[in-house]
Biopython code that builds the backbone (N, CA, C, O; Angstrom):
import numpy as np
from Bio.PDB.StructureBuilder import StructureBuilder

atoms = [
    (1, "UNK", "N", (124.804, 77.779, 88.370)),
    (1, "UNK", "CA", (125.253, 79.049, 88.892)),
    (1, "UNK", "C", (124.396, 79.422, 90.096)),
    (1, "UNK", "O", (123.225, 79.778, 89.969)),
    (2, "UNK", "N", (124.958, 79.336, 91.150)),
    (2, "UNK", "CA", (124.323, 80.095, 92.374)),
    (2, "UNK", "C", (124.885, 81.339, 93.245)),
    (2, "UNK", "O", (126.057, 81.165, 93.577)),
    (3, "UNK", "N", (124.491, 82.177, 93.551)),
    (3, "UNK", "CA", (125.076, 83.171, 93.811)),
    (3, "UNK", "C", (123.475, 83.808, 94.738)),
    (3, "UNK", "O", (122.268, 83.629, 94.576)),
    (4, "UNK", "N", (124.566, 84.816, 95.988)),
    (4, "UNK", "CA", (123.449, 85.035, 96.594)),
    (4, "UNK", "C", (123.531, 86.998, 96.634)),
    (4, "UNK", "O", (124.670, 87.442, 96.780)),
    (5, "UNK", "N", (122.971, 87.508, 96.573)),
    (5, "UNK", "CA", (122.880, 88.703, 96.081)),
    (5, "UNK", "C", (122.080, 89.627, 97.033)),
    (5, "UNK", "O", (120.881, 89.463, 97.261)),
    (6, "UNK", "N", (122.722, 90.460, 97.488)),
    (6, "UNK", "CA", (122.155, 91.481, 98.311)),
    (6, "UNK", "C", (120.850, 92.480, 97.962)),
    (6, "UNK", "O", (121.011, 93.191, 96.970)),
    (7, "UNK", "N", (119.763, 92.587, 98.571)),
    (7, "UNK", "CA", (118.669, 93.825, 97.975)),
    (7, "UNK", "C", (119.403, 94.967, 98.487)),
    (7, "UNK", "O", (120.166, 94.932, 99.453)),
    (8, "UNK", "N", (119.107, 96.053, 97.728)),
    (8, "UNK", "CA", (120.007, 97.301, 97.787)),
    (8, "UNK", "C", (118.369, 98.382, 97.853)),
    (8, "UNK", "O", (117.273, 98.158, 97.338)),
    (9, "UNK", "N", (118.766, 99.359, 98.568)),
    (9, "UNK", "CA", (117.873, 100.332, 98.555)),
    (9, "UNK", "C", (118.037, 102.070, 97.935)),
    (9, "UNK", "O", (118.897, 102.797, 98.433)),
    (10, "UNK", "N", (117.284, 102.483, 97.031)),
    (10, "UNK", "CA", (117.775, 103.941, 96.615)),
    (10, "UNK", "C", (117.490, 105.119, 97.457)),
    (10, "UNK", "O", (116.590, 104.999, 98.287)),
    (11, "UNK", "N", (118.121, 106.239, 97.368)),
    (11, "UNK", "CA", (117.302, 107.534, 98.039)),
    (11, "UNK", "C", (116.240, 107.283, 97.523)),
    (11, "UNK", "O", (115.569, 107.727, 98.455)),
    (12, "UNK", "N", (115.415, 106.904, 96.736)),
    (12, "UNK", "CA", (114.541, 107.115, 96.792)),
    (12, "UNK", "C", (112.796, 106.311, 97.475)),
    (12, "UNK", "O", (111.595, 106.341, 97.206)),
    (13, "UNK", "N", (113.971, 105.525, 98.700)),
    (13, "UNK", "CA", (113.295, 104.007, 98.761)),
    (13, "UNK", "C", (113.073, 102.752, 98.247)),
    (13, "UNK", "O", (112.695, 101.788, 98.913)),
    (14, "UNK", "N", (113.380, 102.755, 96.685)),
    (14, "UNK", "CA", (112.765, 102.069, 95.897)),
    (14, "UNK", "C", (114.017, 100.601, 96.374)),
    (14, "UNK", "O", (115.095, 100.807, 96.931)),
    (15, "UNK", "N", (113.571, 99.424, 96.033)),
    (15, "UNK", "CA", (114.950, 98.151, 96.009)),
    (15, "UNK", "C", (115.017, 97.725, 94.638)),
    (15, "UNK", "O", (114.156, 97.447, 93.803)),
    (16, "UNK", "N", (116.370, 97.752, 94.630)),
    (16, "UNK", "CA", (116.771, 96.923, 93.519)),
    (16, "UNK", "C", (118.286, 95.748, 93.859)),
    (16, "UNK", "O", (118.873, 95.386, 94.879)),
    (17, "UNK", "N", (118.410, 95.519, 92.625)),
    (17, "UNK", "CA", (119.367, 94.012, 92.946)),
    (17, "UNK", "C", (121.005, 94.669, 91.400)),
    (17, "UNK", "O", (120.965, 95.048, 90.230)),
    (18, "UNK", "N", (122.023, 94.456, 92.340)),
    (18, "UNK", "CA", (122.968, 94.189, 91.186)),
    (18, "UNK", "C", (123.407, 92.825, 90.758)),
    (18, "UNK", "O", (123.869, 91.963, 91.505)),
    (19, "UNK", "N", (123.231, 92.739, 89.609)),
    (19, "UNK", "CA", (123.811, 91.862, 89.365)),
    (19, "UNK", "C", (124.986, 91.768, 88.879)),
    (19, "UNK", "O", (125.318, 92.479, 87.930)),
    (20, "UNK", "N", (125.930, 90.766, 89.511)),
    (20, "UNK", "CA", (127.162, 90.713, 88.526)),
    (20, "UNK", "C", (127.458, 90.202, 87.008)),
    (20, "UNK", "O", (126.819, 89.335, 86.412)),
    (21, "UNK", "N", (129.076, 91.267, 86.303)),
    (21, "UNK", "CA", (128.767, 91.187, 85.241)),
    (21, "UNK", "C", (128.804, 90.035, 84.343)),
    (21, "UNK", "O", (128.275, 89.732, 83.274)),
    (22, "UNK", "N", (129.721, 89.439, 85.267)),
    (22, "UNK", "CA", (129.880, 88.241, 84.569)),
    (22, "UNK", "C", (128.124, 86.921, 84.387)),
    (22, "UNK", "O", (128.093, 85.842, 83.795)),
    (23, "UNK", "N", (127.223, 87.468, 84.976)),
    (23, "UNK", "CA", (125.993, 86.502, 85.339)),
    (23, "UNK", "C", (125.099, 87.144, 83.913)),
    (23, "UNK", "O", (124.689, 86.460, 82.975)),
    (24, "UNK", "N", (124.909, 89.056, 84.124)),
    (24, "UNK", "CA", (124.775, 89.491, 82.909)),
    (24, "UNK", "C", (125.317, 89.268, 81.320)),
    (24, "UNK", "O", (124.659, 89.272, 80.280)),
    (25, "UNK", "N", (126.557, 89.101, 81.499)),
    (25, "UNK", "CA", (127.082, 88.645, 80.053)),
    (25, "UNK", "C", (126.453, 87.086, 79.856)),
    (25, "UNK", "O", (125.521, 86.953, 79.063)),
    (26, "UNK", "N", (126.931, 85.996, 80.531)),
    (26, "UNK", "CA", (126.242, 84.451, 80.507)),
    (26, "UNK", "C", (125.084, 84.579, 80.119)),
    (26, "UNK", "O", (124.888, 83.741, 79.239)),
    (27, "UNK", "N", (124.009, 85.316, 80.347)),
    (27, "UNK", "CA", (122.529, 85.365, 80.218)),
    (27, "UNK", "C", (122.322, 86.266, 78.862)),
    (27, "UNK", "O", (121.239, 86.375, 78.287)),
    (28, "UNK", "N", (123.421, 86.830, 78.491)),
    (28, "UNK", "CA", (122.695, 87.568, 77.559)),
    (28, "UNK", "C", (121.700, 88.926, 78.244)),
    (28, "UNK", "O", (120.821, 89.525, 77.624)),
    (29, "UNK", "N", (122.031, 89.128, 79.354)),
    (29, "UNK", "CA", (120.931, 90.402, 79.689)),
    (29, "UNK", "C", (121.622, 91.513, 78.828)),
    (29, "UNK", "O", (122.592, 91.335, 78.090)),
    (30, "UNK", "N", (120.888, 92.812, 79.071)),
    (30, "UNK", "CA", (121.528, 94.336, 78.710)),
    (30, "UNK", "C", (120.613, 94.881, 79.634)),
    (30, "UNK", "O", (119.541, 94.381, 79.975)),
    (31, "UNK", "N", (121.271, 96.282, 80.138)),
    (31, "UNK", "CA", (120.134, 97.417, 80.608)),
    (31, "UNK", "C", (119.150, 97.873, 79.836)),
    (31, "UNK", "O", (119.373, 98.237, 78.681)),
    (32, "UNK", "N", (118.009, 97.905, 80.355)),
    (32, "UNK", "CA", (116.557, 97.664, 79.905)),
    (32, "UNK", "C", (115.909, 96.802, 79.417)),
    (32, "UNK", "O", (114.874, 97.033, 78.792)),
    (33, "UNK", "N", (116.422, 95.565, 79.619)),
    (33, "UNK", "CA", (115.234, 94.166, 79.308)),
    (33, "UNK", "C", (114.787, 94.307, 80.688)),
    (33, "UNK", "O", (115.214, 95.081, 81.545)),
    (34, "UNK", "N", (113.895, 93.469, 80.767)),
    (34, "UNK", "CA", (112.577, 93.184, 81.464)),
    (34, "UNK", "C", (112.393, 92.312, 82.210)),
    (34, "UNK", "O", (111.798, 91.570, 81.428)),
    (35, "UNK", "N", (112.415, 91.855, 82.985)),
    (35, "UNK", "CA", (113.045, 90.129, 83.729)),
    (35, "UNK", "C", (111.849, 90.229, 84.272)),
    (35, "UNK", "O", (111.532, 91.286, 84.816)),
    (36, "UNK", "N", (110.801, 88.944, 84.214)),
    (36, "UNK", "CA", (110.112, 88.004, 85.372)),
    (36, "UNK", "C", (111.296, 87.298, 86.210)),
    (36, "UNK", "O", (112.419, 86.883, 85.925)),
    (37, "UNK", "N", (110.312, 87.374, 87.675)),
    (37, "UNK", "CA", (110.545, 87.054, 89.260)),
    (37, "UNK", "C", (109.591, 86.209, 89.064)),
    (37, "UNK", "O", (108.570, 86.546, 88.464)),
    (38, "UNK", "N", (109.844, 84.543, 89.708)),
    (38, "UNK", "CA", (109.446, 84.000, 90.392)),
    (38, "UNK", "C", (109.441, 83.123, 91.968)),
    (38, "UNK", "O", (110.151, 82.130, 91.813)),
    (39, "UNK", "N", (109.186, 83.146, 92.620)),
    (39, "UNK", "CA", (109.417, 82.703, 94.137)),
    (39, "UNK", "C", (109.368, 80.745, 93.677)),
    (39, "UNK", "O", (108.531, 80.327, 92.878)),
    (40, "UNK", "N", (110.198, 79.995, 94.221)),
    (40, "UNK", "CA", (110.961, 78.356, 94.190)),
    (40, "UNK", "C", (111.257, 78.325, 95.404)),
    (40, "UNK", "O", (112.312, 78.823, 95.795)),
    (41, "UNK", "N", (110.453, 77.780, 96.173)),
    (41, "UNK", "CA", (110.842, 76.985, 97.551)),
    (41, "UNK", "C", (111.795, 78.371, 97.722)),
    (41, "UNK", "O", (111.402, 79.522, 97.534)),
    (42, "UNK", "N", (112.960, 78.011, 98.073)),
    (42, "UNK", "CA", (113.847, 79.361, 98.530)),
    (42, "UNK", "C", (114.898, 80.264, 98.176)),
    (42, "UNK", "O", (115.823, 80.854, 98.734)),
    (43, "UNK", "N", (114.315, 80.125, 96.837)),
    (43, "UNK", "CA", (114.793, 80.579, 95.553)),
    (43, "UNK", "C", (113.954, 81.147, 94.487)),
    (43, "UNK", "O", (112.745, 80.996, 94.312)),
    (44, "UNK", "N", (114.815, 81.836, 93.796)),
    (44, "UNK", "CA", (113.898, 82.535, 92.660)),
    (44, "UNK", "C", (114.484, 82.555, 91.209)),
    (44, "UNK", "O", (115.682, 82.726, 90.984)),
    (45, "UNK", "N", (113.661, 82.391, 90.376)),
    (45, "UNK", "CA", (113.610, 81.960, 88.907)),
    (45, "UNK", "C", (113.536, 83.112, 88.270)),
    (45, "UNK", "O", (112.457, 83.704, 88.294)),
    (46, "UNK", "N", (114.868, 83.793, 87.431)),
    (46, "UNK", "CA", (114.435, 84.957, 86.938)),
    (46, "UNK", "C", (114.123, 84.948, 85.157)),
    (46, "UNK", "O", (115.072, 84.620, 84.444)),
    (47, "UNK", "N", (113.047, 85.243, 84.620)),
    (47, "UNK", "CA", (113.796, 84.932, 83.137)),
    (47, "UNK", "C", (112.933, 86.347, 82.173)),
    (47, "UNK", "O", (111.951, 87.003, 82.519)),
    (48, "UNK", "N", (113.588, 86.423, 81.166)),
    (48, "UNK", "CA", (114.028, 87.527, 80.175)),
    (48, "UNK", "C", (112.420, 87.523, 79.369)),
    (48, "UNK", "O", (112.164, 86.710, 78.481)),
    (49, "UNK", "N", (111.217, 88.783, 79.951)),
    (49, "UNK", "CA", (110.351, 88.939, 78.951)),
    (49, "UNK", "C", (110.488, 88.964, 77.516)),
    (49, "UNK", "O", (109.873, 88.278, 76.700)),
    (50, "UNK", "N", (111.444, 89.912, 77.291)),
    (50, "UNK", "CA", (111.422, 90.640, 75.806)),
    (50, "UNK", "C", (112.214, 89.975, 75.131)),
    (50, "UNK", "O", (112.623, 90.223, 73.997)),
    (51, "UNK", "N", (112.507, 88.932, 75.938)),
    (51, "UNK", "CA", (113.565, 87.788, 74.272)),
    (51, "UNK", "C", (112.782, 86.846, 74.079)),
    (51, "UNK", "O", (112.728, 85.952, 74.924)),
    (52, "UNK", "N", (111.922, 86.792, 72.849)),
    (52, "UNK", "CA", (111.543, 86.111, 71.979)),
    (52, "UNK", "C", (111.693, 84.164, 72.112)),
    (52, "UNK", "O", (110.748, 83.376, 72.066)),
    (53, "UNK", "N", (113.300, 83.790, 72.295)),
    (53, "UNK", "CA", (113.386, 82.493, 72.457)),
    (53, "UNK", "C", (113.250, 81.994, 73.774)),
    (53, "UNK", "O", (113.478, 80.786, 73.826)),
    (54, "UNK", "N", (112.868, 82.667, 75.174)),
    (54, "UNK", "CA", (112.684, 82.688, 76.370)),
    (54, "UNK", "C", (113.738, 82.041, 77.235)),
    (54, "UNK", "O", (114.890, 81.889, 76.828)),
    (55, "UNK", "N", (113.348, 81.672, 78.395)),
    (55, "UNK", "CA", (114.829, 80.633, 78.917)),
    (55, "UNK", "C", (114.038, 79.735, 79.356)),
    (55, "UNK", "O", (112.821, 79.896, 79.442)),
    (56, "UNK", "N", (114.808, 78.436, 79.761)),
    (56, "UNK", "CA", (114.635, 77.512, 80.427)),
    (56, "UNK", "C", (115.349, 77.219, 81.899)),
    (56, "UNK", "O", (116.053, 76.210, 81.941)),
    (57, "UNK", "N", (115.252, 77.859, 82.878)),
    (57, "UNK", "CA", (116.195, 77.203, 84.445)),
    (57, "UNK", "C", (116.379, 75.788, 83.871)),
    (57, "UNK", "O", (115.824, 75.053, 83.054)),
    (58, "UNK", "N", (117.244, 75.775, 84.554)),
    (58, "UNK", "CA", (118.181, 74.061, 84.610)),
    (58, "UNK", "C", (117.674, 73.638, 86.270)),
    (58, "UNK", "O", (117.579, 74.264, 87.325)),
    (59, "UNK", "N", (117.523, 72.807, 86.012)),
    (59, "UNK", "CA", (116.980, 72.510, 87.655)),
    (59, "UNK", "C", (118.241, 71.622, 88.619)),
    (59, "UNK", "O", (118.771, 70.590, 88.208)),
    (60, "UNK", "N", (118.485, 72.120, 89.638)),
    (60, "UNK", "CA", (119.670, 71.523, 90.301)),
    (60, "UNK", "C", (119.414, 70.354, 91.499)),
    (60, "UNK", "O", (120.374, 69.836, 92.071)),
]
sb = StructureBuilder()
sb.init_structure("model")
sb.init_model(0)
sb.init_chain("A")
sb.init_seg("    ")
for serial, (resi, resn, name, xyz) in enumerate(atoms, 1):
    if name == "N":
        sb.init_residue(resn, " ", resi, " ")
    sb.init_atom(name, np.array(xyz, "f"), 0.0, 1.0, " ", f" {name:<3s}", serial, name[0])
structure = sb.get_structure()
């Protein structure tokens, strides 16, 4: 799955990212888990603090 995703900015300055729902359902996210960011050559690795069985990226 690759997909390239716009940073979005709030009134209040702050950035955030939408994700689509269909990427959220596949992953198993919900609003309010916790996601680690990591920087990959020119890409980024996101995966789920607060779930217990963690993830693994698939490497392409």
């Amino acid at each position: 799955m690759n997909y390239a995703l716009e940073i979005q900015e709030d009134s209040n300055g702050d950035y955030f990212i939408e994700f689509p729902t269909e990427i959220v359902e596949a992953l198993g996210w919900a609003e309010g888990d916790i996601l680690e960011w990591k920087l990959k050559g020119q890409g980024v690795i996101l995966s789920k603090l607060n779930d217990p069985t963690g993830y693994e990226p698939i490497e392409e």
